[in-house]
PyMOL Python script that loads the backbone (N, CA, C, O; Angstrom):
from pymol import cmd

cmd.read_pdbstr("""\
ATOM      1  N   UNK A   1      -0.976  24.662  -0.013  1.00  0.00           N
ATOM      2  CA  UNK A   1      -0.512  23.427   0.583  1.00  0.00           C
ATOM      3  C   UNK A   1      -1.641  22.403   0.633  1.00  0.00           C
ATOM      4  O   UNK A   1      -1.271  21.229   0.645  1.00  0.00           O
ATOM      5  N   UNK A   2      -2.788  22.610   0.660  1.00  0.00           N
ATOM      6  CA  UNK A   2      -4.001  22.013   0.594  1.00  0.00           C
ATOM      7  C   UNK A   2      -3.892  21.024  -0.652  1.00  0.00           C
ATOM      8  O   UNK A   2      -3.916  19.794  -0.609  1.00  0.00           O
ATOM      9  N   UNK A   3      -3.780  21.749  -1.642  1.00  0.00           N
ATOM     10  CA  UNK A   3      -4.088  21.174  -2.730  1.00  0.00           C
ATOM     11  C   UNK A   3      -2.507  19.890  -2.572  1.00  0.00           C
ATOM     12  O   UNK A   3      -2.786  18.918  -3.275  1.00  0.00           O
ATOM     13  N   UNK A   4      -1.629  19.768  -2.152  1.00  0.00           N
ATOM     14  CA  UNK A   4      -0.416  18.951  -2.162  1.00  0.00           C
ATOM     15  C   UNK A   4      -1.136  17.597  -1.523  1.00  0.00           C
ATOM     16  O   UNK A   4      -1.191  16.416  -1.866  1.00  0.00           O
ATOM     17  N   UNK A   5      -1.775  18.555  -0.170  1.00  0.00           N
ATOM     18  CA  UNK A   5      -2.052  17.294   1.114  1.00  0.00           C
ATOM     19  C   UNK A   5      -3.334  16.471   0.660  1.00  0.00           C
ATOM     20  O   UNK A   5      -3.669  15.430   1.224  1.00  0.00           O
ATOM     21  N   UNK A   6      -4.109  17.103  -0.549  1.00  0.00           N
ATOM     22  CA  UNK A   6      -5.311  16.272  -0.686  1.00  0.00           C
ATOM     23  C   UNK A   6      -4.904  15.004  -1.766  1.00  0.00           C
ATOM     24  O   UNK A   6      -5.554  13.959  -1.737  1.00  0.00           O
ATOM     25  N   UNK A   7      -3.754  15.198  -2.731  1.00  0.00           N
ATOM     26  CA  UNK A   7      -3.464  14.334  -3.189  1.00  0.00           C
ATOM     27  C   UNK A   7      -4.276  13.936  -4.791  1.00  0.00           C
ATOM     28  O   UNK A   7      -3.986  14.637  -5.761  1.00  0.00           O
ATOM     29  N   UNK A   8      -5.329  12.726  -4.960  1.00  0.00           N
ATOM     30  CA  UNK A   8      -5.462  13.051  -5.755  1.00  0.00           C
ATOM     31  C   UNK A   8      -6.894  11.974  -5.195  1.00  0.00           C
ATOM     32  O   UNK A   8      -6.659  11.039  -4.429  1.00  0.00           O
ATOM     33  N   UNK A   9      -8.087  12.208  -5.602  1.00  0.00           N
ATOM     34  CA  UNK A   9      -9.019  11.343  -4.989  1.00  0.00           C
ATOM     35  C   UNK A   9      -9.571  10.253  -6.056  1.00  0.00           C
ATOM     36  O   UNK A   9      -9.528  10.484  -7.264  1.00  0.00           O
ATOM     37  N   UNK A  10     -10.079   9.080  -5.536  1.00  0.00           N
ATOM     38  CA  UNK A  10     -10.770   8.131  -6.566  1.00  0.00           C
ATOM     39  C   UNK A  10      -9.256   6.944  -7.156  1.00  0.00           C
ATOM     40  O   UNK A  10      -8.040   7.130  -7.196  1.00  0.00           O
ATOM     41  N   UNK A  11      -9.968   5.993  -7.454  1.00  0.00           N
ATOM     42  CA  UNK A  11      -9.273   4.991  -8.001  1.00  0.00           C
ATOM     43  C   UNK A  11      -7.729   5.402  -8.983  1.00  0.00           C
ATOM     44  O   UNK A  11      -6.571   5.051  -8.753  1.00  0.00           O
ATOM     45  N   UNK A  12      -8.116   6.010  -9.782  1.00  0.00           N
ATOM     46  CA  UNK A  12      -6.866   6.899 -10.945  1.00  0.00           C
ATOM     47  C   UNK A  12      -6.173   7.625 -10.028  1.00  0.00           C
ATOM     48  O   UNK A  12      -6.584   8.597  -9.395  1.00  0.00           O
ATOM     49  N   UNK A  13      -4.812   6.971  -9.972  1.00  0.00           N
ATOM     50  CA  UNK A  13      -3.623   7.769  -9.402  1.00  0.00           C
ATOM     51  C   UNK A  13      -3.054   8.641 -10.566  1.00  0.00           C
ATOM     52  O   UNK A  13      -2.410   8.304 -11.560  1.00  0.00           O
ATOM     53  N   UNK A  14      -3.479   9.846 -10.148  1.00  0.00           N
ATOM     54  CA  UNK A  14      -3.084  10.973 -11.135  1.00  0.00           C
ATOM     55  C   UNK A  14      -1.412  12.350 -10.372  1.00  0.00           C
ATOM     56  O   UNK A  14      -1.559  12.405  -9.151  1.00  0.00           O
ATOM     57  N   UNK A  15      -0.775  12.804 -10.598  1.00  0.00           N
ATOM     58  CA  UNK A  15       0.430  13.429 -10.434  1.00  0.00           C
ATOM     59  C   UNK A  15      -0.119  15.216 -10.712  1.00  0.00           C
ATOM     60  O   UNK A  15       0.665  16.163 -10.654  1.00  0.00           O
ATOM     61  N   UNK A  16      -1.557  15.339 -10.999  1.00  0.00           N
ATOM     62  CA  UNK A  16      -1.411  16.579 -11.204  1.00  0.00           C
ATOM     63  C   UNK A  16      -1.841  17.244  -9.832  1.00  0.00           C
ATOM     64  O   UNK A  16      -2.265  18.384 -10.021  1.00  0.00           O
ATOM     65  N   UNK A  17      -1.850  16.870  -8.562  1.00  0.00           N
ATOM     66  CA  UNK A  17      -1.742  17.622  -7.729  1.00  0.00           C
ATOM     67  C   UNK A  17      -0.415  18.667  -7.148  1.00  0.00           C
ATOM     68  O   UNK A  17      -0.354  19.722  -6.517  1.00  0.00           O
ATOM     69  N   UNK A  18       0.555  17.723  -7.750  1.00  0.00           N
ATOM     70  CA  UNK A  18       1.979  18.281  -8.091  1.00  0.00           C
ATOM     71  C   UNK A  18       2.197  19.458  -8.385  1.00  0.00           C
ATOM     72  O   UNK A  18       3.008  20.221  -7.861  1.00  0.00           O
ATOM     73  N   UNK A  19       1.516  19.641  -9.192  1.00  0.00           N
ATOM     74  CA  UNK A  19       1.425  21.107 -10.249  1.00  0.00           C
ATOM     75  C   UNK A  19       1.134  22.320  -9.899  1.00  0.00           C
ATOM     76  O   UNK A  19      -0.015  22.408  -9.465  1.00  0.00           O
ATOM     77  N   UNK A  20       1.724  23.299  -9.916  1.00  0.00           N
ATOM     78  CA  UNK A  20       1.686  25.010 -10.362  1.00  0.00           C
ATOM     79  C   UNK A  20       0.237  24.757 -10.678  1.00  0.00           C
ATOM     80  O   UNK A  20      -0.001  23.815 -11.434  1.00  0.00           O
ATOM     81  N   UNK A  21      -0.962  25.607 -10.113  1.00  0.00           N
ATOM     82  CA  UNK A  21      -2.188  25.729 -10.291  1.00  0.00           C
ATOM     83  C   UNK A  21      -1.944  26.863 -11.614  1.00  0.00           C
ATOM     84  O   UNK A  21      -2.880  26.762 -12.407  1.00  0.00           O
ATOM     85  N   UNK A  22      -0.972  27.858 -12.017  1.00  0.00           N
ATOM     86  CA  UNK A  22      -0.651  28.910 -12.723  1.00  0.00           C
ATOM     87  C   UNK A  22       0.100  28.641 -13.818  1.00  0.00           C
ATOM     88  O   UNK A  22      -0.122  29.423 -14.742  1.00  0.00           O
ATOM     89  N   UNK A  23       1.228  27.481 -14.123  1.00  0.00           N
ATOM     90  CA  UNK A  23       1.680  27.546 -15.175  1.00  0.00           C
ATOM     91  C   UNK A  23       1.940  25.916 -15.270  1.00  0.00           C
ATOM     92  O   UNK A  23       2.829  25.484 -16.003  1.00  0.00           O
ATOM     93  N   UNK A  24       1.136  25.072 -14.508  1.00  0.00           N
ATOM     94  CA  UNK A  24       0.777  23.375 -14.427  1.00  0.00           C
ATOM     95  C   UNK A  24       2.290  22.824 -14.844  1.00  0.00           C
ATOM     96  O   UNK A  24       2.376  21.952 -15.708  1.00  0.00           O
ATOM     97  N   UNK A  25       3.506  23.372 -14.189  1.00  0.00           N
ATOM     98  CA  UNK A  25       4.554  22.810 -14.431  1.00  0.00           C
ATOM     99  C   UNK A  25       4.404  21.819 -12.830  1.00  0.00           C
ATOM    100  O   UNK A  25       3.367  21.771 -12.169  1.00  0.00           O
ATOM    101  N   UNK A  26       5.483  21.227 -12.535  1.00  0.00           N
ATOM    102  CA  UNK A  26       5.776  20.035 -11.348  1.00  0.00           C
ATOM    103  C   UNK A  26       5.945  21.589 -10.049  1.00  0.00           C
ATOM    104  O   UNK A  26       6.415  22.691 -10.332  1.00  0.00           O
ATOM    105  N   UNK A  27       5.670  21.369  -9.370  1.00  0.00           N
ATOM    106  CA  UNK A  27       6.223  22.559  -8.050  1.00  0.00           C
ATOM    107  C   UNK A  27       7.587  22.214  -7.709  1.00  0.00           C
ATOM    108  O   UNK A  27       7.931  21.037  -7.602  1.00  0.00           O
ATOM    109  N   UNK A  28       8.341  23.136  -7.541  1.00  0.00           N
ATOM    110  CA  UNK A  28       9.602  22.995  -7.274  1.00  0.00           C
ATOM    111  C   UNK A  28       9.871  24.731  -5.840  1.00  0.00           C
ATOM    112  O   UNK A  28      10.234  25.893  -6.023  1.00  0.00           O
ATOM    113  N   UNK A  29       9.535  24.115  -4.857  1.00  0.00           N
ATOM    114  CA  UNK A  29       9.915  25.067  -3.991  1.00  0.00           C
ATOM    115  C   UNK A  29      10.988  25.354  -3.016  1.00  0.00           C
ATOM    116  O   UNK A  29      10.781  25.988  -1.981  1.00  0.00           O
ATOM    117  N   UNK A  30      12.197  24.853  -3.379  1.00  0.00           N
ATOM    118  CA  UNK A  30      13.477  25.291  -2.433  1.00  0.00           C
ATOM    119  C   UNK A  30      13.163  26.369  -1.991  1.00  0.00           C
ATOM    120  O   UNK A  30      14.242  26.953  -1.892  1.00  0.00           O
ATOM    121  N   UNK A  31      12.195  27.200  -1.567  1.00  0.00           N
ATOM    122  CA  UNK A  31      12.912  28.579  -0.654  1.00  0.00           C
ATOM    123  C   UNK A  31      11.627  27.772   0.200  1.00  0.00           C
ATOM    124  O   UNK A  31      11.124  28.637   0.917  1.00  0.00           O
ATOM    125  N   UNK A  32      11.121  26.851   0.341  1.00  0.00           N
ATOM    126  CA  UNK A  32       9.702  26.889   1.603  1.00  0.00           C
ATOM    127  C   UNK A  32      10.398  24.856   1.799  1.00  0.00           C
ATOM    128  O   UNK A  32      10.444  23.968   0.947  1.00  0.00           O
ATOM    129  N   UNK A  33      10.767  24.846   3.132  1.00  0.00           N
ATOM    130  CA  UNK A  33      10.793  23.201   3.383  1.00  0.00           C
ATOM    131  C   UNK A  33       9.190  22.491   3.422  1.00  0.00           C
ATOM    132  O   UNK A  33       8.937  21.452   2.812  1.00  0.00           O
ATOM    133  N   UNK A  34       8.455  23.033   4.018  1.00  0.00           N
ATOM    134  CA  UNK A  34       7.373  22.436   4.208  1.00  0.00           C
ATOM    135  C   UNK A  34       6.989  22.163   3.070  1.00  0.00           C
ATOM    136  O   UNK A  34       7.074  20.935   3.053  1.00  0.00           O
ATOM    137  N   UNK A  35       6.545  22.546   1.900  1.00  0.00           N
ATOM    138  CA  UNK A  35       6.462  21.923   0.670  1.00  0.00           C
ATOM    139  C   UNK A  35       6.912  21.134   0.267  1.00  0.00           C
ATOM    140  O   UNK A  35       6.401  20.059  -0.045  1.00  0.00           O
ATOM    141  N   UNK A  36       8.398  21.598   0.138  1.00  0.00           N
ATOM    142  CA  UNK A  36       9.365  20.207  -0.414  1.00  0.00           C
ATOM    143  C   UNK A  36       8.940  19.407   0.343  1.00  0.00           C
ATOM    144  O   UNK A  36       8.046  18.756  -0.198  1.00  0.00           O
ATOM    145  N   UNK A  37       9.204  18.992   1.759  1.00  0.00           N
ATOM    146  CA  UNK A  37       8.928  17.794   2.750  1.00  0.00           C
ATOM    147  C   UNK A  37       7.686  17.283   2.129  1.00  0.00           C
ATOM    148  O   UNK A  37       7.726  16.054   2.076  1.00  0.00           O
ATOM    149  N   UNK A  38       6.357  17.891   1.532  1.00  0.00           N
ATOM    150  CA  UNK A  38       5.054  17.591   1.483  1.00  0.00           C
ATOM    151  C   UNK A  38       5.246  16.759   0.122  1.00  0.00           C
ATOM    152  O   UNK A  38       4.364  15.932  -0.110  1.00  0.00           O
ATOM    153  N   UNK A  39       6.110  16.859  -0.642  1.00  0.00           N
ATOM    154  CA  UNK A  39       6.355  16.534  -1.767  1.00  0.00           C
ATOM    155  C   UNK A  39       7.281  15.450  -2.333  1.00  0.00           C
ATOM    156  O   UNK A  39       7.473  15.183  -3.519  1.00  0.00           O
ATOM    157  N   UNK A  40       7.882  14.808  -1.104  1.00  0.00           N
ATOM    158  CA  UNK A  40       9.363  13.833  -0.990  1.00  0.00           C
ATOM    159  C   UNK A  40       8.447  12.868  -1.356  1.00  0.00           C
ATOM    160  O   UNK A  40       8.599  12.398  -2.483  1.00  0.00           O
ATOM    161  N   UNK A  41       7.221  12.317  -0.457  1.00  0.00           N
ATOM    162  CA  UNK A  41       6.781  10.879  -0.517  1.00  0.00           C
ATOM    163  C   UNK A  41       5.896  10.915  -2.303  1.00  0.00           C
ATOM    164  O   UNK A  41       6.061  10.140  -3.245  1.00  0.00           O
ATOM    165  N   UNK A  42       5.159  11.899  -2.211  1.00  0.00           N
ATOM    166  CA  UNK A  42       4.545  11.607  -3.934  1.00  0.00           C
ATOM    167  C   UNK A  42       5.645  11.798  -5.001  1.00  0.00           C
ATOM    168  O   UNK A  42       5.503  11.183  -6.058  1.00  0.00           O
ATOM    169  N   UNK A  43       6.716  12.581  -4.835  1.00  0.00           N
ATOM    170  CA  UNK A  43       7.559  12.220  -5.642  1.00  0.00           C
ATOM    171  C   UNK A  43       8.491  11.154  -5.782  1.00  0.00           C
ATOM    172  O   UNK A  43       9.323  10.945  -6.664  1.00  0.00           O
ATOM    173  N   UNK A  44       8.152  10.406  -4.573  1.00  0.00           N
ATOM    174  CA  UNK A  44       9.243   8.911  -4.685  1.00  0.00           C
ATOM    175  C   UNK A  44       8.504   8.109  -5.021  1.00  0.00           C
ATOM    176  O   UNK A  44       9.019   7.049  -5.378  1.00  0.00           O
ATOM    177  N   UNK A  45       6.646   8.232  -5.083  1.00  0.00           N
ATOM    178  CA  UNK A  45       6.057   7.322  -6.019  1.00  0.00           C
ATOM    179  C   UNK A  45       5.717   7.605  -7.054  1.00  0.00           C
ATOM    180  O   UNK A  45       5.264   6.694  -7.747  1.00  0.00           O
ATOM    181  N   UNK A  46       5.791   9.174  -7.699  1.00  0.00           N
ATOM    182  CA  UNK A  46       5.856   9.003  -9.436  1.00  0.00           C
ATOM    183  C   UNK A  46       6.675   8.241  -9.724  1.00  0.00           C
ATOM    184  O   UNK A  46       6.340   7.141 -10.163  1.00  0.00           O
ATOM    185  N   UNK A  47       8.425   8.691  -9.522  1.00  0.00           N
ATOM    186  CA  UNK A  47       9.677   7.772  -9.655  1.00  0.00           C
ATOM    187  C   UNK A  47       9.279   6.229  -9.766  1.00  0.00           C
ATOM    188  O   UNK A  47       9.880   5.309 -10.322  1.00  0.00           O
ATOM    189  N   UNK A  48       8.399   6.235  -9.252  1.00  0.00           N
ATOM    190  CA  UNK A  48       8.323   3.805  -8.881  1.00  0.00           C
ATOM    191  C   UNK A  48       7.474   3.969  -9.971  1.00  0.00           C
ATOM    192  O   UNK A  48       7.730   3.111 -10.815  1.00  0.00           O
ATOM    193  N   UNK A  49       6.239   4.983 -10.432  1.00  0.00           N
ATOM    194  CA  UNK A  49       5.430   4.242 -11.185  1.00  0.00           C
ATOM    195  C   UNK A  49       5.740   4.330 -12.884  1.00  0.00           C
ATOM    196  O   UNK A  49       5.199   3.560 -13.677  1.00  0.00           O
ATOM    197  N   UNK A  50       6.815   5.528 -13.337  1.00  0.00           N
ATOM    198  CA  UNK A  50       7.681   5.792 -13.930  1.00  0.00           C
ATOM    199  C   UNK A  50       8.547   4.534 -14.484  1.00  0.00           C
ATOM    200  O   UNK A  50       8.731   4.065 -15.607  1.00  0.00           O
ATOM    201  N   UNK A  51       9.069   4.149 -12.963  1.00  0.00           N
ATOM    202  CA  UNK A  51      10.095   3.159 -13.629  1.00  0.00           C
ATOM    203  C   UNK A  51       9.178   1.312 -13.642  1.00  0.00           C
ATOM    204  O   UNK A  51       9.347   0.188 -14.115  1.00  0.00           O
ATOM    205  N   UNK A  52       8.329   1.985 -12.880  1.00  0.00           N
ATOM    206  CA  UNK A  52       7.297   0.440 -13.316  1.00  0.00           C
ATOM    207  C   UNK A  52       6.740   0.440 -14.940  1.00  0.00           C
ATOM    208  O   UNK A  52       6.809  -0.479 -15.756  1.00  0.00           O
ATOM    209  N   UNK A  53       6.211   1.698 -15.090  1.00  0.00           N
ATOM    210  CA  UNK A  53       5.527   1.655 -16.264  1.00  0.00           C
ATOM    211  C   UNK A  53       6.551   1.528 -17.704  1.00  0.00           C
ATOM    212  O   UNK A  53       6.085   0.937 -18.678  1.00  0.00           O
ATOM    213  N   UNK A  54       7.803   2.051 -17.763  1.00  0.00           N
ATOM    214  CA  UNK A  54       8.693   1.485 -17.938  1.00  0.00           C
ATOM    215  C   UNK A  54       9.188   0.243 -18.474  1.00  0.00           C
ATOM    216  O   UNK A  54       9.464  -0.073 -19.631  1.00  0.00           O
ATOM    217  N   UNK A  55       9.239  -0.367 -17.434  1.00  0.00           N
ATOM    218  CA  UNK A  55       9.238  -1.469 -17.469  1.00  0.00           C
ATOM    219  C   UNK A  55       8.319  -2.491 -18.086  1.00  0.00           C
ATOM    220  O   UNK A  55       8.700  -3.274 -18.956  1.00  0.00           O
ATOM    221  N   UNK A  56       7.365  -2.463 -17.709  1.00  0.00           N
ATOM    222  CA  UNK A  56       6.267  -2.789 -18.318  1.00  0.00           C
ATOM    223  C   UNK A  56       6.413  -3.022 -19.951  1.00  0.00           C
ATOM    224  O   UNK A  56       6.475  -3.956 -20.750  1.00  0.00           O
ATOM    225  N   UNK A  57       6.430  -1.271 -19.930  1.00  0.00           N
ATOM    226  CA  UNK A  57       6.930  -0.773 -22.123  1.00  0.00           C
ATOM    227  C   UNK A  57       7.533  -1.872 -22.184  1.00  0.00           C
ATOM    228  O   UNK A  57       6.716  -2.781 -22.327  1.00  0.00           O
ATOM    229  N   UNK A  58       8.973  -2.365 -22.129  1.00  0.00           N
ATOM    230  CA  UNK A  58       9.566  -3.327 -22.470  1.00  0.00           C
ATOM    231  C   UNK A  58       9.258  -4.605 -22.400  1.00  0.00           C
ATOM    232  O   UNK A  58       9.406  -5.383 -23.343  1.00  0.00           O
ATOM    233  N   UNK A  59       8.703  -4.986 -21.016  1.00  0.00           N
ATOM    234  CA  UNK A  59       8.250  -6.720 -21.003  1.00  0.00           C
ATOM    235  C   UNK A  59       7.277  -6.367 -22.602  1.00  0.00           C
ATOM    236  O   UNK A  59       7.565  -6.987 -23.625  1.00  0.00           O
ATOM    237  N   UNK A  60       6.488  -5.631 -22.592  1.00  0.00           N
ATOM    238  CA  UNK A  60       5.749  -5.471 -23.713  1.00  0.00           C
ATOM    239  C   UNK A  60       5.690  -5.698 -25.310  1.00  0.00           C
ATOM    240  O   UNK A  60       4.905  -6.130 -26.155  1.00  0.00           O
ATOM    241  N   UNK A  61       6.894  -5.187 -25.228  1.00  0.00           N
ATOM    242  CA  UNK A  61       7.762  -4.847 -26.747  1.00  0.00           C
ATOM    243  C   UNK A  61       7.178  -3.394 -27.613  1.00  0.00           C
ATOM    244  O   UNK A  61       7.177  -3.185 -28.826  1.00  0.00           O
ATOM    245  N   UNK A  62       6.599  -2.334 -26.249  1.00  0.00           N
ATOM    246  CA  UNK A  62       6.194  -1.197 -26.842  1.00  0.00           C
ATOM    247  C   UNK A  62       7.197  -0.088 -27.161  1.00  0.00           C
ATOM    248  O   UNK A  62       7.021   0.892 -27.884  1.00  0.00           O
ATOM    249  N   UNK A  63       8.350  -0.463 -26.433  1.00  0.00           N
ATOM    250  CA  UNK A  63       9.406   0.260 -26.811  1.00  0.00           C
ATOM    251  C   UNK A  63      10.038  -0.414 -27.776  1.00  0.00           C
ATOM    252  O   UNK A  63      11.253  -0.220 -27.810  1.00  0.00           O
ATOM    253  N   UNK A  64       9.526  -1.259 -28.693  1.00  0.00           N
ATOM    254  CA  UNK A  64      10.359  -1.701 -29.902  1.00  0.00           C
ATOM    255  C   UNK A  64       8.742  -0.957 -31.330  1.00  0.00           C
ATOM    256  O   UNK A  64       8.591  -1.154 -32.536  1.00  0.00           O
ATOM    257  N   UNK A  65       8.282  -0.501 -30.754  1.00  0.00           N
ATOM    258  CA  UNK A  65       7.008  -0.329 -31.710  1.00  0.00           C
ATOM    259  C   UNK A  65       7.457   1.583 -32.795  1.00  0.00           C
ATOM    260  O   UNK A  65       7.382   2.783 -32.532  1.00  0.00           O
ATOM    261  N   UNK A  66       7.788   0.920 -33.711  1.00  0.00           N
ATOM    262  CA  UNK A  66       8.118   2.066 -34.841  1.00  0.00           C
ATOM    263  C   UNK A  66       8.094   3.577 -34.964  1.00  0.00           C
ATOM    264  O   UNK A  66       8.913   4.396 -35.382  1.00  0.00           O
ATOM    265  N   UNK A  67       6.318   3.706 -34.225  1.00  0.00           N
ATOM    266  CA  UNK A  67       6.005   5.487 -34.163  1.00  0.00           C
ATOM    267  C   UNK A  67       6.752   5.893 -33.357  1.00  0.00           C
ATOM    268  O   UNK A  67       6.648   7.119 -33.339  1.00  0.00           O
ATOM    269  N   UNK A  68       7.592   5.495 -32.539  1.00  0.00           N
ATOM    270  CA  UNK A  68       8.545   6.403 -31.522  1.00  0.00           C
ATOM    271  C   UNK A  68       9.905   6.635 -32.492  1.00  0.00           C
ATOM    272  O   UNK A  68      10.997   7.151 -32.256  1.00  0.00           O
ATOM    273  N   UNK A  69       9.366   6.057 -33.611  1.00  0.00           N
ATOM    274  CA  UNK A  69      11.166   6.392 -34.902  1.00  0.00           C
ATOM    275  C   UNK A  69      10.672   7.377 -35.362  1.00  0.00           C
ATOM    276  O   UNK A  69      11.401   8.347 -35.569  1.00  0.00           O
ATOM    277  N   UNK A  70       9.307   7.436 -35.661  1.00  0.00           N
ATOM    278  CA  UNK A  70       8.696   8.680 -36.387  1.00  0.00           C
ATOM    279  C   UNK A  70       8.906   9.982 -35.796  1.00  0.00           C
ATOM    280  O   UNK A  70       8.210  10.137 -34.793  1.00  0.00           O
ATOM    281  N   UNK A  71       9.730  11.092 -36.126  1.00  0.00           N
ATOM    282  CA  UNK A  71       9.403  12.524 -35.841  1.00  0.00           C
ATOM    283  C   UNK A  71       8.105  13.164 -35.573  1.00  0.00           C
ATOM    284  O   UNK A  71       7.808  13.905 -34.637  1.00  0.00           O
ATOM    285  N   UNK A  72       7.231  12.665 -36.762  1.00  0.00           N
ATOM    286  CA  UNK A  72       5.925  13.555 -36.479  1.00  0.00           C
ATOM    287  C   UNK A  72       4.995  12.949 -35.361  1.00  0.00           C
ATOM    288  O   UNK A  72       3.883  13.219 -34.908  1.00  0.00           O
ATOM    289  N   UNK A  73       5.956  12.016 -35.131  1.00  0.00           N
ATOM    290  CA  UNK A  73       4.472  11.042 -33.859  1.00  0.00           C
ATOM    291  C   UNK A  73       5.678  12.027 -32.265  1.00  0.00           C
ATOM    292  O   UNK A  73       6.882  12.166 -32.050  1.00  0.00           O
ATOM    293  N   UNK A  74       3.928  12.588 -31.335  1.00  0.00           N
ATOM    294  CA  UNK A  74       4.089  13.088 -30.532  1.00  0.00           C
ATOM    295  C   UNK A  74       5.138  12.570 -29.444  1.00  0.00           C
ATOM    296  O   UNK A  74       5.793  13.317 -28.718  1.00  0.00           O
ATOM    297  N   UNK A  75       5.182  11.490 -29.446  1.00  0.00           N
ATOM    298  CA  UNK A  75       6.150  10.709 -28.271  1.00  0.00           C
ATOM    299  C   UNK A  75       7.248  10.375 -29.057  1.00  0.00           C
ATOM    300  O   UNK A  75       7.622   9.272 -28.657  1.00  0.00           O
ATOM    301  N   UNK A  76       7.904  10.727 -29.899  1.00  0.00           N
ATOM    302  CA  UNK A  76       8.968  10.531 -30.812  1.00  0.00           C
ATOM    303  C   UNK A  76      10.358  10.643 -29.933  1.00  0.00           C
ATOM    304  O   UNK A  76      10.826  11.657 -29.415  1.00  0.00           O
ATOM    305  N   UNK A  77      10.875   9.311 -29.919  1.00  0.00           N
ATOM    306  CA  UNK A  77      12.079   9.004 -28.553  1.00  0.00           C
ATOM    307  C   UNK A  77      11.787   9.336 -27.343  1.00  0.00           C
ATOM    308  O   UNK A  77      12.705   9.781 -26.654  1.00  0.00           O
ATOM    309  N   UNK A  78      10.631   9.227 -26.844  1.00  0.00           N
ATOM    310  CA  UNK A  78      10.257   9.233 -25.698  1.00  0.00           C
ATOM    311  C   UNK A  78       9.029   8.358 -24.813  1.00  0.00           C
ATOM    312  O   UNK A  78       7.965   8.801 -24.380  1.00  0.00           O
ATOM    313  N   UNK A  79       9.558   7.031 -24.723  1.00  0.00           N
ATOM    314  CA  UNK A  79       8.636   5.969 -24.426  1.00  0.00           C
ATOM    315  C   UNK A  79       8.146   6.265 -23.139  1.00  0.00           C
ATOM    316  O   UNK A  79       7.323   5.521 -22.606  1.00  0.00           O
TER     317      UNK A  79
END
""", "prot")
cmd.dss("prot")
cmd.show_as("cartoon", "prot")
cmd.util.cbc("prot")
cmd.orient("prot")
């Protein structure tokens, strides 16, 4: 729980405090509330920075930019 409550330190808002220290997937703990509860507020600001950054792509015109047509490019349909 430590690692949830410390968050993430320094200027770079980073999401990997989120993470399974064991298999670095997102934590997902329905059988413990206190987690989940620990986890409502940073997960309602990935969600904002998600749909900010998002957003952004588009004012941009990075979601009109070609390598996301490409298969072999890593982010391929996934801006």
């Amino acid at each position: 729980m430590g690692k949830i409550t410390a968050s993430w330190n320094g200027a770079r808002v980073t999401f990997n405090f989120m993470d399974c220290p064991s298999c670095n997937r997102e934590i997902k703990a329905t059988y413990c509330k206190e987690i989940e509860k620990a986890l409502e507020v940073p997960r309602k600001l990935k969600a904002d920075v998600i749909k900010k950054a998002l957003e952004r792509a588009v004012i941009e015109g990075i979601d009109k930019d070609e390598k996301f047509n490409d298969p072999a490019y890593a982010f391929f349909n996934d801006l």
